[in-house]
Structures are given as C-alpha cells and as structure tokens.
C-alpha positions in Angstrom: 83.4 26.8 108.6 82.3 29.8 106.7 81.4 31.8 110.2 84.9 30.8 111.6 85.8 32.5 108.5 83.8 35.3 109.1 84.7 35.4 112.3 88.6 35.7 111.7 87.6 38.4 109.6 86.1 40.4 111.9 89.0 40.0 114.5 91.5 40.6 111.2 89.8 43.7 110.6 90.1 45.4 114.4 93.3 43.9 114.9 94.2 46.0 111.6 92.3 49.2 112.8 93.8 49.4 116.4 97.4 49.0 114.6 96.8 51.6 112.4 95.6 53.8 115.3 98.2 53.0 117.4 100.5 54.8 114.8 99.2 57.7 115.6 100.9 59.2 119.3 101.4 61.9 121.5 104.6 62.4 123.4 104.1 64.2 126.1 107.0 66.9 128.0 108.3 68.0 130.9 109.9 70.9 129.3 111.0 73.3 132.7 111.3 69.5 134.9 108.9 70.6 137.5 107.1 67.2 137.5 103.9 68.6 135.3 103.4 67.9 131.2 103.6 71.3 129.7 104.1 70.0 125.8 102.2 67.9 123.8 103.7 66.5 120.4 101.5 65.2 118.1 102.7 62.3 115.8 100.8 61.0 112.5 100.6 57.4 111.0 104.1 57.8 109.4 105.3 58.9 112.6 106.5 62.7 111.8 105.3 65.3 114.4 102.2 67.4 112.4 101.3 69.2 115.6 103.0 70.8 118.9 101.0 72.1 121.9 102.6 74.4 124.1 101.6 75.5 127.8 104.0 78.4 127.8 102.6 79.7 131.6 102.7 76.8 132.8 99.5 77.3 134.4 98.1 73.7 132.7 96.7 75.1 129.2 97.7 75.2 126.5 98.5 78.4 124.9 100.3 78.0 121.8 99.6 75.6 119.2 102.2 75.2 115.8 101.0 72.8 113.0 103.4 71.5 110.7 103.1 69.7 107.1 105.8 67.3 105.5 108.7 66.5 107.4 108.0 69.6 110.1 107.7 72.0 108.1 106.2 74.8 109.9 102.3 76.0 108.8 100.5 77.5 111.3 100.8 78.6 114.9 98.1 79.8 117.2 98.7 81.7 120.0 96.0 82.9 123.1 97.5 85.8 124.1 95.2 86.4 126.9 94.9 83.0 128.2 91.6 83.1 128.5 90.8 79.4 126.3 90.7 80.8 123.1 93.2 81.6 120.0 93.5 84.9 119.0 96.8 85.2 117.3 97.8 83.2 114.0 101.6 83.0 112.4 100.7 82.0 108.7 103.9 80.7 106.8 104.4 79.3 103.3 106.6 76.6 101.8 109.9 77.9 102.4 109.0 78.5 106.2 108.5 82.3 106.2 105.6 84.0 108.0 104.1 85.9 105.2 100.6 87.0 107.2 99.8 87.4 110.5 96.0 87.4 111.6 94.6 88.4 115.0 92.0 89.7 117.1 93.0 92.9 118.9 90.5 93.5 121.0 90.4 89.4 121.9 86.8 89.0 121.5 87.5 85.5 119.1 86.5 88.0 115.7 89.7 88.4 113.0 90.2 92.1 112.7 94.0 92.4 112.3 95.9 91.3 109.4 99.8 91.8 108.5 101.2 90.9 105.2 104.8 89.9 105.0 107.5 90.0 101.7 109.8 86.9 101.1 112.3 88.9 103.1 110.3 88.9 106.1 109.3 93.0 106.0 105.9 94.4 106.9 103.9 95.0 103.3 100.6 95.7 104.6 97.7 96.0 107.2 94.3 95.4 107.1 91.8 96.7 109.9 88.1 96.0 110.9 87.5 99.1 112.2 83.8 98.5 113.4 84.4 94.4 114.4 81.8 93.9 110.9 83.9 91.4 109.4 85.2 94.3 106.8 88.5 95.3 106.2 87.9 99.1 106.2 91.4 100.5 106.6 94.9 99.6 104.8 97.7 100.7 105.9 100.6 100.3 102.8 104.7 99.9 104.0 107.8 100.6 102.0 110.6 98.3 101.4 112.3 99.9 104.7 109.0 99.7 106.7 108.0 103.0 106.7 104.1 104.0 106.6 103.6 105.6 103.3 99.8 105.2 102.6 97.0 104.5 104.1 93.4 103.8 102.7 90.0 104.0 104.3 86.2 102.7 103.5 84.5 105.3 105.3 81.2 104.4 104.2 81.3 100.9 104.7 80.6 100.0 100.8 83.5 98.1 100.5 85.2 100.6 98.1 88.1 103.1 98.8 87.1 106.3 99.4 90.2 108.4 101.7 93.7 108.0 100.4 96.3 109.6 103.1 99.7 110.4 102.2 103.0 110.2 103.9 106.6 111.3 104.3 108.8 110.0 106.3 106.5 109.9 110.0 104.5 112.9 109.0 101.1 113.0 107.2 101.5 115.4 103.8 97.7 115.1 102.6 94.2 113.6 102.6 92.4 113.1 99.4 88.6 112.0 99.5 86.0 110.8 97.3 82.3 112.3 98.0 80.6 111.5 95.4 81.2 107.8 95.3 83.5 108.2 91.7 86.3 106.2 92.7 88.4 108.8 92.4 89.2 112.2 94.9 87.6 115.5 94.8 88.8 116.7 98.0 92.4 116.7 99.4 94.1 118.3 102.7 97.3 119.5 102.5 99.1 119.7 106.0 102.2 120.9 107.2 104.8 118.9 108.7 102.0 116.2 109.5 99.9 118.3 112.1 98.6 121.9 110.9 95.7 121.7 108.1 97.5 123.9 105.5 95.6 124.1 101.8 91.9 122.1 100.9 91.6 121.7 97.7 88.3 120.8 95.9 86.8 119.2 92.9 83.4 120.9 92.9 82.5 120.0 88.8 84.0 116.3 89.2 86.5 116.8 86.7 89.3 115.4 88.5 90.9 119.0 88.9 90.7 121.3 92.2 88.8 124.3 91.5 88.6 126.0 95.3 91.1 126.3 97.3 91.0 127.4 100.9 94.4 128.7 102.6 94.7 128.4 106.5 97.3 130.3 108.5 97.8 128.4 111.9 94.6 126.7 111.7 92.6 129.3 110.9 91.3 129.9 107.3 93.1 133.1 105.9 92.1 132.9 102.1 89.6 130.8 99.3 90.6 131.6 95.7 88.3 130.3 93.0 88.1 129.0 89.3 84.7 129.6 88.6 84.9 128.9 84.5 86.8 124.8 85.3 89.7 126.6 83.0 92.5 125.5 85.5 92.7 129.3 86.3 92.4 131.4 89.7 90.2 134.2 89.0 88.5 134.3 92.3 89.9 135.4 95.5 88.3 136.2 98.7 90.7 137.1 102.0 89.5 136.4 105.5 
C-alpha cells in the first residue's frame, strides 16, 4: 500500500510539473503571409507575453529581440544591426515606457562602446564613448535641452579622470581647456574663431588657476606672446613675431 502511495506521488508530482510547464508557450507568426515563421512571442506561466522575437529580413533569424515586464510593459530591445548572430544595439526604457539610454557597439565587434542618455521627454542628454575599445568611457559629449552639443569632455590619458573640457556655441567649437599636470582643473585653454582658426592659447604656467602667457595667432600663424612674469594678473611682457 505505502509504494502505491508512493507511487501516485511520483506520477502527482510530474503530472504537476508538465502542467506548470505547459503554461509557459510560444506563439509563433506569419507576420508578411509568405508561408515562413518570422515572430516568435514568448508567453510566461500567467500567460502575458515577457518576450517578442523578431526576424525583421526575413532571412530566418532573428534580429530583434524586445523583453517586456508586467502586463507588456516594454524593458529592453535588442537589435543586430548587422545580422551577423549577434546583438549589438540595446533600447533601455524605464517604468513609464520611455527609452532613457541607448547602448551599442559601433564598430560591431560584440564590445559596448556607445552610450546615449535620454530625459523624461525623450531628448538626447548625453554620450559616452570608448575611444580605444578598453571598456572606458573616455569621451562625453553633454546636449542642451534643444539638442545642441555644448560640451564635450575627454580622458586623454586613460586614468579615468577628466582632463580636456571643449566648449561650444551653437555648431562651432569656442575653446579647449586642458589639464597637464593632472590638478583636476585647466592650465591650458584654445581660443578659436568661429570653431576652425586657433585664435588665443592661454596658459597657467605657476598652477594658480590664472593664465599667465598668452600667445596671439593671426590666420594660424602665431603673431604675438605677451607675459605676466610676477603671477600679478598683469601683462608686462610682450614679444611680436
């Protein structure tokens, strides 16, 4: 009696198992109706879809991938770009559904060197770049609330600290300010004009914080260098070229 018992418990079990399994389906599409599966809808245990596989090409892989949480709400999608097997673009949203980052590999070699940072009202924040494929975000580039570049900001050195800060105006660069001498702050900055023609260097040669050379260029070509050669704030310098 007790291994009849056992026995029904054992097929009670499975029985219990397979049902619970069998919750979980795929519904597979004929999206374009030309006789070939080219969507795959994943379905969890309470039945709500919590992942949708896409062959957009149509050549038989899938190429796009969107996971959902909840009651569909949209988390993740994946995207191969090149269709060569492998993701290399990801859509990141949050709760209310917004993207708010977007993370790829632009050179499509499976490594995460491009990220995009999103505001509530879908507008482009910021970018981060791997220059050098090191897994390093050497280079921000910083957006307005229109969208417009007004800052970027490089790790030249790799240290993982800021060291170039470049300036803008509307599309055109105004300056470059760099740090040397690993401060954290500038001692160096280049002035152009109207974002192409090197204009004015300034320099921070005591580490003061204040410029106290200053070289003057007339179409490129360096024209004057005045000099404050007590740190008093003063020109009392000057040497024409």
């Amino acid at each position: 009696m007790n291994r009849k018992k056992a026995t029904l418990s054992i097929v009670f079990c499975f029985l219990f198992i397979w049902t619970s399994i069998g919750f979980a389906e795929v519904n597979e599409v004929d999206s374009n109706f030309d006789g070939k599966i080219d969507q795959w809808q994943h379905l969890g245990a309470d039945g709500k879809v919590t992942k949708i596989e896409h062959d957009g090409n149509f050549d038989g892989k899938v190429d796009q991938v969107e996971h959902f949480v909840g009651d569909k709400k949209l988390a993740r999608v994946e995207f191969d770009r090149n269709n060569d097997g492998n993701m290399d673009h990801f859509q990141h949203y949050n709760d209310s559904g917004k993207m708010v980052r977007v993370e790829k590999s632009s050179k499509q070699n499976g490594k995460i060197d491009w990220k995009e940072f999103y505001s509530n009202d879908k507008k482009l924040q910021r970018i981060q770049i791997d220059d050098d494929g090191d897994g390093k975000f050497e280079t921000s580039q910083i957006y307005n609330s229109n969208e417009q570049l007004v800052e970027i900001e490089g790790d030249g050195n790799g240290d993982g600290k800021v060291d170039r800060w470049s300036k803008f105006e509307g599309d055109a660069l105004k300056y470059t300010a760099f740090d040397t001498t690993g401060s954290g702050k500038p001692d160096q900055w280049q002035h152009y004009d109207n974002g192409q023609n090197l204009q004015k260097a300034e320099y921070d040669t005591n580490n003061d914080g204040k410029a106290d050379r200053w070289e003057h260029f007339n179409a490129g070509k360096l024209a004057k260098i005045e000099l404050d050669r007590n740190f008093d704030g003063k020109v009392d310098m000057t040497q024409k070229k």
